[in-house]
C-alpha distance (Angstrom), angle and dihedral (degrees) to the residues before:
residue distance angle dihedral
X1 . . .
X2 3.51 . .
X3 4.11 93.7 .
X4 4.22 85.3 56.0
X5 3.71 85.9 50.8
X6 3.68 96.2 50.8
X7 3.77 101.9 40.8
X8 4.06 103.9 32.1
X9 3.66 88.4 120.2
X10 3.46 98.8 56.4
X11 4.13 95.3 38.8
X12 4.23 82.2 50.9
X13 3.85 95.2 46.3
X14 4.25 91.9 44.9
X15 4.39 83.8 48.1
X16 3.65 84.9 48.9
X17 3.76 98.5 45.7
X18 3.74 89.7 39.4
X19 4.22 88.1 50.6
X20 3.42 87.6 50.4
X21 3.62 95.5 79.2
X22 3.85 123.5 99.2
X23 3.68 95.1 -138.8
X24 3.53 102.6 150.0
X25 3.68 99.9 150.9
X26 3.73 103.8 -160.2
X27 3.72 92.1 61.7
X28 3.85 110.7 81.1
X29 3.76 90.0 -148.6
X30 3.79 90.6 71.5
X31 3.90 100.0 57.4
X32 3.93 89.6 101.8
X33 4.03 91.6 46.1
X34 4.16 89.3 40.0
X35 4.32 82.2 59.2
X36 4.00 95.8 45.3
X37 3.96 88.2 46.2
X38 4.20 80.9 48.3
X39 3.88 96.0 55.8
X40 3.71 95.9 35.0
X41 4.03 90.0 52.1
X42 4.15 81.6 47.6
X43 3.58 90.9 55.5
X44 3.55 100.2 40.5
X45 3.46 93.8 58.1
X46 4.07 94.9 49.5
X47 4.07 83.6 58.8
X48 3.44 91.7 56.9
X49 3.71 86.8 47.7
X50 3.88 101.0 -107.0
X51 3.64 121.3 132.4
X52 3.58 113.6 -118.4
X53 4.03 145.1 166.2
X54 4.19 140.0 -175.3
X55 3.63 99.3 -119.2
X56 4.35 103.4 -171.3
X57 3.55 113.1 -140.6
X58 4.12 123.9 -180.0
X59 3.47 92.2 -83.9
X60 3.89 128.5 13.3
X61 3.81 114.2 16.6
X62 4.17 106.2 -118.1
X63 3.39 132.7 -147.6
X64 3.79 130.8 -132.1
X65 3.63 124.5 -163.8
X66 3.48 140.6 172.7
């Protein structure tokens, strides 16, 4: 409890940022904003010490973390 107490700010701005995104993956438009969201979840996630990669598929490019 007392790590969500201590870093809310920074868990709110990263949900924010990560919001931000217009990743709405039925609309074609959004293919180039659906791979930014991709990398920035990838990095993201090797800050908070997971490990993660981009793995491209056919369609929508996925991310795997761990």
């Amino acid at each position: 409890m007392d790590h969500l107490k201590r870093n809310r700010r920074q868990a709110v701005e990263d949900l924010c940022a990560y919001l931000r995104f217009p990743s709405v993956s039925a609309q074609s438009q959004h293919r180039r904003d659906l791979v930014r969201c991709a990398q920035w979840l990838v990095r993201h996630c090797k800050q908070i010490g997971l490990k993660s990669r981009l793995c491209d598929t056919e369609g929508h490019p996925i991310v795997l973390a761990s």
